[in-house]
DOVEX-389270 format. One line per 5 residues: number of its first residue (from 1); for each residue x, y, z of C-alpha. Coordinates in steps of 0.02 Angstrom, whole numbers, plus 50000, padded with zeros to 5 digits. Last residue first. Layout:
N
NUM) X:Y:Z; ...
% end
This chain:
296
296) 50099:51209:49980; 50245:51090:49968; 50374:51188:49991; 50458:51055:50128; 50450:51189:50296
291) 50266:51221:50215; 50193:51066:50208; 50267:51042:50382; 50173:51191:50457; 50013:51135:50355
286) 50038:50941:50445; 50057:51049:50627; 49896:51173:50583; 49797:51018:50540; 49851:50933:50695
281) 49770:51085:50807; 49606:51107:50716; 49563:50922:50710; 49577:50836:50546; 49415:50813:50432
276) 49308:50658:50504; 49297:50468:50470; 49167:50348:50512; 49097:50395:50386; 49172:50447:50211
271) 49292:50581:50168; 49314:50744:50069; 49440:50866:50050; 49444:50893:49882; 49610:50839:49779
266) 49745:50881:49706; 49765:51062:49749; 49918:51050:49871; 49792:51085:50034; 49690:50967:49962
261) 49844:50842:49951; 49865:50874:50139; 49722:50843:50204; 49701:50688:50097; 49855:50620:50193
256) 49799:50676:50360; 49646:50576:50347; 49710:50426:50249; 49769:50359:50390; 49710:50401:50579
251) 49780:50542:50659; 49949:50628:50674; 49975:50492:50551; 50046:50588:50396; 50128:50704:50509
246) 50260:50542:50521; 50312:50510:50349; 50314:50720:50336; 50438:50742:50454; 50528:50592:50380
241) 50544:50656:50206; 50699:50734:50229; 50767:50599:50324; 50751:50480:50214; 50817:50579:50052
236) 50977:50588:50139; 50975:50396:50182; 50940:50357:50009; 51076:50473:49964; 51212:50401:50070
231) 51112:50208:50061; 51171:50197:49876; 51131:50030:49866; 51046:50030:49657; 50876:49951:49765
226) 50916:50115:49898; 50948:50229:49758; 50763:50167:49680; 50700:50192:49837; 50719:50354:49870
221) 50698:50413:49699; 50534:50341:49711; 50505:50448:49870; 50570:50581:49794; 50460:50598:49630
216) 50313:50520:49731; 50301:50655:49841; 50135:50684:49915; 50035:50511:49858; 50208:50447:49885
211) 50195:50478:50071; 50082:50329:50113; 50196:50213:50032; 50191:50011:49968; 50398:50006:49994
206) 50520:49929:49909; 50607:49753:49893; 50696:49699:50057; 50872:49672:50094; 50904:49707:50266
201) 50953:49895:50208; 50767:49865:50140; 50700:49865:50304; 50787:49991:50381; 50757:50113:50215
196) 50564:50074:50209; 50537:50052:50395; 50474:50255:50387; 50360:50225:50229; 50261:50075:50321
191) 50204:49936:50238; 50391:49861:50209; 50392:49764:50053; 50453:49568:50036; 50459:49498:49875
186) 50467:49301:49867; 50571:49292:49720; 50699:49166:49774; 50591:49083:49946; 50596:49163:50092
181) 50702:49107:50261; 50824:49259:50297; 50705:49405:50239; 50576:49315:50351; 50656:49310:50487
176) 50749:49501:50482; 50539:49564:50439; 50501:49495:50616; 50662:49554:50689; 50605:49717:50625
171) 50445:49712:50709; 50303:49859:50639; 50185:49741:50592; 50183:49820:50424; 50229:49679:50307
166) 50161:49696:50123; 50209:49523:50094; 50254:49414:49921; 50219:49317:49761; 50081:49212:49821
161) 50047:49128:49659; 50157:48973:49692; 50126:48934:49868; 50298:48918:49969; 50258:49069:50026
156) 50123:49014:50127; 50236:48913:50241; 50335:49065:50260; 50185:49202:50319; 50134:49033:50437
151) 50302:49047:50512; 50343:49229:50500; 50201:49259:50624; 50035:49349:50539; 49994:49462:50696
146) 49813:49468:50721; 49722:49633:50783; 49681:49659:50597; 49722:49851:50588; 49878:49854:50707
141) 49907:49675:50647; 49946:49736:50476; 49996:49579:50371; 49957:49602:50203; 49991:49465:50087
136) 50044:49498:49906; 49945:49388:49790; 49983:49341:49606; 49832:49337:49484; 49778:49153:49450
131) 49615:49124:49550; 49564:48984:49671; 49697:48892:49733; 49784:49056:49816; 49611:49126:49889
126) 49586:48956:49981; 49788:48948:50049; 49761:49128:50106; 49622:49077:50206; 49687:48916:50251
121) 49872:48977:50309; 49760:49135:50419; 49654:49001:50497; 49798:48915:50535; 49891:49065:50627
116) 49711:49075:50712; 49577:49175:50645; 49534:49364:50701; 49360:49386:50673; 49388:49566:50656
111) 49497:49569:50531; 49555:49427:50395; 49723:49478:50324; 49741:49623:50188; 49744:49551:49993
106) 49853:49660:49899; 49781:49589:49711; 49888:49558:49568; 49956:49662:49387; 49767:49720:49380
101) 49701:49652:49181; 49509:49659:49231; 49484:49482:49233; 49618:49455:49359; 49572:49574:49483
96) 49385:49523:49496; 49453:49329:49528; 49533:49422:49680; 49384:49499:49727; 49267:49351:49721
91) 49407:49255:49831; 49418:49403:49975; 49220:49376:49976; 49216:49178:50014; 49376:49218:50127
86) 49261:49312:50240; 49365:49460:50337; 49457:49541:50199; 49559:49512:50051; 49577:49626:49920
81) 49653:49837:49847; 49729:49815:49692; 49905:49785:49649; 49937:49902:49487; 50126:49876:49399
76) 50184:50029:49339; 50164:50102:49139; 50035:49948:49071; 49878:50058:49051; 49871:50159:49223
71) 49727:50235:49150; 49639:50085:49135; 49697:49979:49282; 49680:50140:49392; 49491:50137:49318
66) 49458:49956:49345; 49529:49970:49516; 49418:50113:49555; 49257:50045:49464; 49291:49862:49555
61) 49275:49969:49734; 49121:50059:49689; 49030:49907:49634; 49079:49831:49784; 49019:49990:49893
56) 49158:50072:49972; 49173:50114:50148; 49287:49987:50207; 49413:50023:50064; 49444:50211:50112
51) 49592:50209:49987; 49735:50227:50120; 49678:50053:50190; 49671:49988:50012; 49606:50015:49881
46) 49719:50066:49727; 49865:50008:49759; 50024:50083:49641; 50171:50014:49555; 50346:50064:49504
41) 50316:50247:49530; 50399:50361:49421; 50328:50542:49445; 50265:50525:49264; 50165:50368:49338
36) 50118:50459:49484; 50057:50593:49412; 49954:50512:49299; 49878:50413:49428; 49825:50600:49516
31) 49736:50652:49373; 49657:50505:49336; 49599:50502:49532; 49550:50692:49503; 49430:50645:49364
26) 49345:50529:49437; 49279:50604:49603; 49212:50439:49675; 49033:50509:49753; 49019:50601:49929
21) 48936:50753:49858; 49073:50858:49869; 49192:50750:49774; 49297:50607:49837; 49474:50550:49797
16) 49528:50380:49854; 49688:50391:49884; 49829:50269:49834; 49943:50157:49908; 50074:50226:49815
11) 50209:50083:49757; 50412:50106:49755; 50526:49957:49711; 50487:49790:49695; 50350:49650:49644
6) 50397:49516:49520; 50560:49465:49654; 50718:49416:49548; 50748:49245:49538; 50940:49220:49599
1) 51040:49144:49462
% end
């Protein structure tokens, strides 16, 4: 029997929520996991690029995967937000996830300093042999400015806690490769909400979504009828989120997202430097789409 990957379906790579005086708003991010979870998420990622991770202190960014852990309390799977640029630091946070009950850790590739393909194998090798709690690799080379090739991504899989990919390089014949090579239960989840359909037509797992943090009813239901292959009303459900896939980048993620869930009443509008409120023009084209799907 064919071992069934420990990471599928549909995960929200969730918002940070702020309050007006810059501090983690608490309240709305319980508000907005419980959402989720009634919406019928499978998982959700809790800092991450969507988060705000690079602006969080450390103590800041253990008290939101702590909390999501909490409130979550066993109803989705909860992959928080690790990795980064020193492998010493990506390690700490990773042993951080398993003491605090998370389900595993989304560790992003090394940025910046942009290691080799072999620098990449040793850094993910390190973090592998020294904690427990599974590891999906993040390979997002528009953020890293290293492409993870499927080579070193499938040597890596062969280690046993790193349980799958959160691939976003945008490359379908990427994703084809390693779809074709991976180990049984190697999960492999698209990292961007429109390659979600494509990717798991190919036979991938799910999706860790921008968009759900707007519509995780449909979105889940999305890919739920995709994992049960009923690519009709998958497909459907596809394009009628599409418009909305795509407004959420009319600028750089999670600016456009949080827009819009203030706009819906979930959250303030608030965000940390280096990033700013939406310019005048986009917000008016995100609102107009809002609007077309009843959202607001």
């Amino acid at each position: 029997m064919t071992q069934s990957p420990q990471f599928r379906g549909a995960i929200t790579a969730l918002v940070t929520p702020f309050d007006r005086s810059g501090r983690i708003h608490q309240d709305h991010l319980r508000k907005i996991i419980d959402l989720q979870v009634a919406a019928g998420v499978d998982g959700l990622a809790p800092c991450g690029t969507t988060g705000e991770a690079p602006t969080l202190e450390p103590a800041e960014h253990l008290r939101v995967c702590e909390l999501t852990v909490r409130s979550v309390d066993g109803r989705a799977k909860v992959l928080v937000g690790g990795g980064g640029n020193s492998t010493r630091h990506a390690i700490e946070l990773t042993r951080a996830a398993g003491k605090m009950g998370a389900d595993g850790v989304l560790s992003v590739g090394p940025y910046y300093n942009k290691p080799s393909q072999e620098g990449h194998f040793q850094h993910y090798k390190a973090i592998a042999e020294s904690a427990e709690v599974p590891i999906i690799i993040y390979n997002i080379p528009g953020r890293t400015g290293v492409n993870m090739l499927p080579e070193t991504l499938l040597r890596l899989a062969e280690i046993p806690n790193i349980a799958g990919v959160k691939e976003a390089s945008g490359d379908l014949d990427q994703m084809m490769e390693i779809l074709r090579n991976r180990p049984a239960g190697f999960s492999v989840l698209s990292g961007d909400d429109s390659f979600a359909i494509p990717l798991m037509a190919m036979g991938g797992d799910g999706c860790i979504s921008v968009v759900a943090n707007q519509v995780p009813d449909l979105f889940a239901r999305m890919i739920h009828l995709a994992l049960e292959d009923d690519w009709k009303q998958a497909r459907e459900l596809h394009y009628r989120l599409y418009e909305l896939m795509q407004a959420n980048f009319l600028e750089t993620n999670p600016v456009p997202v949080k827009a819009a869930m203030s706009m819906m009443g979930l959250i303030e509008e608030v965000y940390r430097l280096p990033l700013v409120p939406m310019q005048p023009e986009n917000r008016r084209r995100l609102e107009g789409v809002l609007k077309r799907m009843d959202l607001i």
